[in-house]
C-alpha positions, 0 to 999 in steps of 0.5 A: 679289719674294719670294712667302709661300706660306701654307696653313691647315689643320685636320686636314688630313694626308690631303692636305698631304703632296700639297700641299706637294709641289706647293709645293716643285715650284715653278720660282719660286726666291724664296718661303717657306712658312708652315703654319698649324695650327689646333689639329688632332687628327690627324697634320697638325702632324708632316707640315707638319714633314717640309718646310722651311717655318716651321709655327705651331701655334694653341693652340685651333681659331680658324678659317680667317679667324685662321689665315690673318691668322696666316700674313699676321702672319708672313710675310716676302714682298712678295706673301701667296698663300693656298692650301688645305691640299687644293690642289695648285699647278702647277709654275708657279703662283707665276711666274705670280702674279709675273707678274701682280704685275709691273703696279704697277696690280694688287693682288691675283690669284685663280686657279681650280679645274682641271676635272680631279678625281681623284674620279669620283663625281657629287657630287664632279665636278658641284661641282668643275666648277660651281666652274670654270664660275662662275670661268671665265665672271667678267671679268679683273677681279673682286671676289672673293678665292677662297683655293683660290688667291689673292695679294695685295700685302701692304701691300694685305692689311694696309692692310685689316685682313686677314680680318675675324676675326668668322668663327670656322668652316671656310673658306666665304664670309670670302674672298668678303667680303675680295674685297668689301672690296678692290673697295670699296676701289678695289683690282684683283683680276685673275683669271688663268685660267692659273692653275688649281688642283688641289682635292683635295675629295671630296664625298658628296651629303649633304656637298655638300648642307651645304655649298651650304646654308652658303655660301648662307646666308654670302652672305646673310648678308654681302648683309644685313649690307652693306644694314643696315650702310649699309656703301657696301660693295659686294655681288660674288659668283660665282654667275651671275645664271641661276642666282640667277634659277632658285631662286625658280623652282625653289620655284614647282616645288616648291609645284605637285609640293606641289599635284599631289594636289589640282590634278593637271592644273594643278599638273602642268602649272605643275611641267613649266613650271617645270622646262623654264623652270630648263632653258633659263636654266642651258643654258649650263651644262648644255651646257659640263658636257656637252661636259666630261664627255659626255651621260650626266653631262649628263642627271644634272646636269639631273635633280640641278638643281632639287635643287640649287636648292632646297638654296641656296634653302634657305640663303638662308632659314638665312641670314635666319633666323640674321641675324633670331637674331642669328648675323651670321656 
């Protein structure tokens, strides 16, 4: 089973080197590797050329949907696998995907993110570790398609069309509307927990803060669109159901902080409700963050919550506001 490694990227040398050397470190013999370059200013393209792999190069930044249908294009395997350009493999992650491709009634395998992270500051771990929480929790058989580390039959890939290429941007939610797609369809999407990755992501709290506002308002926006449309497609996201459940929480916290000045004893009251109520429904989350990274991380994630709450709240409403606007994507 031949296995096409594909790695889309845009200005992505600070980690590709990283990544393509865990590529070559595999103890699977048959793959190839395809860099897709999406027109990057920096040294990305020259990088990509130090490694035996093919490397194409867009003439314009079409985004990670078109890069990757571009790698698929030209790939000669059995199996797609995309990874990011800021994603390490471990030595045995392609015998695993393999394995895995091995049972004729899977279609499609995702991986998810490693609980370790070379980045100690808190934006940082807290988003790498949720990530592993959400993925970890999910059942073996899943409608997502997470292309931190996800493969697919290629027939499959192609009988659905690829990535739909109506998203023009960075990488956030396309590979959650392809999950959806491949569960409408009737395909089997297995999620391999041994098969965990590396993501090389550093956040600041404002970088983090734009990008749970972006991936909330996509997932919105990929819910209304599946409403509207009368698509029959069906709606799978990652994000537990407590914590769904907390955002409206959190925005009745935030109306009775607004109203403490007024009603300090109520609104006072409402708000320590409120916070204690957003506490007990994430305790299971709170309490693996705990055990992963000790009391004291526990305590600041606790505090950070309500914040990051509000912020998806906030996406969910962008994302009804860009829908309203015309901006479907």
């Amino acid at each position: 089973m031949k296995i096409s490694v594909i790695i889309p990227t845009y200005n992505g040398a600070a980690t590709l080197e990283q990544c393509l050397e865990a590529v070559f470190r595999s103890d699977y013999g048959d793959y190839e590797v395809i860099v897709v370059d999406d027109c990057s200013t920096d040294a990305t393209p020259q990088i990509a050329a130090r490694f035996p792999c093919r490397v194409i190069c867009h003439e314009r930044n079409r985004g990670a949907a078109a890069a990757k249908n571009t790698g698929a294009a030209a790939a000669l395997g059995d199996v797609v696998f995309f990874i990011d350009s800021d994603v390490l493999i471990r030595p045995d992650t392609l015998s695993l995907v393999a394995e895995d491709l091995q049972d004729p009634t899977v279609d499609a395998v995702v991986g998810l993110l490693d609980k370790a992270l070379p980045y100690p500051e808190f934006p940082s771990q807290f988003k790498n570790l949720w990530m592993h929480y959400t993925y970890a929790r999910l059942p073996e058989y899943v409608g997502v398609f997470y292309t931190s580390a996800a493969a697919a039959r290629k027939a499959v890939f192609q009988a659905l069309g690829g990535f739909d290429p109506h998203y023009t941007g960075p990488s956030v939610t396309e590979d959650i509307e392809l999950g959806m797609r491949l569960l409408t369809e009737g395909y089997r999407v297995r999620l391999d927990k041994r098969l965990q990755v590396m993501h090389l992501k550093r956040y600041t709290l404002g970088s983090l803060i734009l990008t749970d506002i972006a991936r909330s308002a996509g997932l919105t926006k990929t819910l209304i669109r599946n409403k509207l449309g009368r698509t029959g497609r069906k709606y799978y996201a990652s994000v537990p159901w407590f914590f769904q459940l907390s955002v409206p929480v959190s925005a009745v916290m935030l109306a009775a902080l607004a109203l403490t000045p007024v009603w300090p004893a109520q609104a006072g009251g409402a708000a320590a409700l409120s916070l204690a109520a957003i506490w007990v429904l994430n305790a299971p989350f709170l309490a693996f963050l705990g055990r992963t990274r000790g009391m004291r991380f526990l305590l600041q994630s606790a505090l950070f919550l309500p914040l990051n709450l509000w912020v998806s709240g906030v996406g969910a409403l962008k994302g009804i506001v860009d829908f309203a606007r015309g901006v479907r994507y």
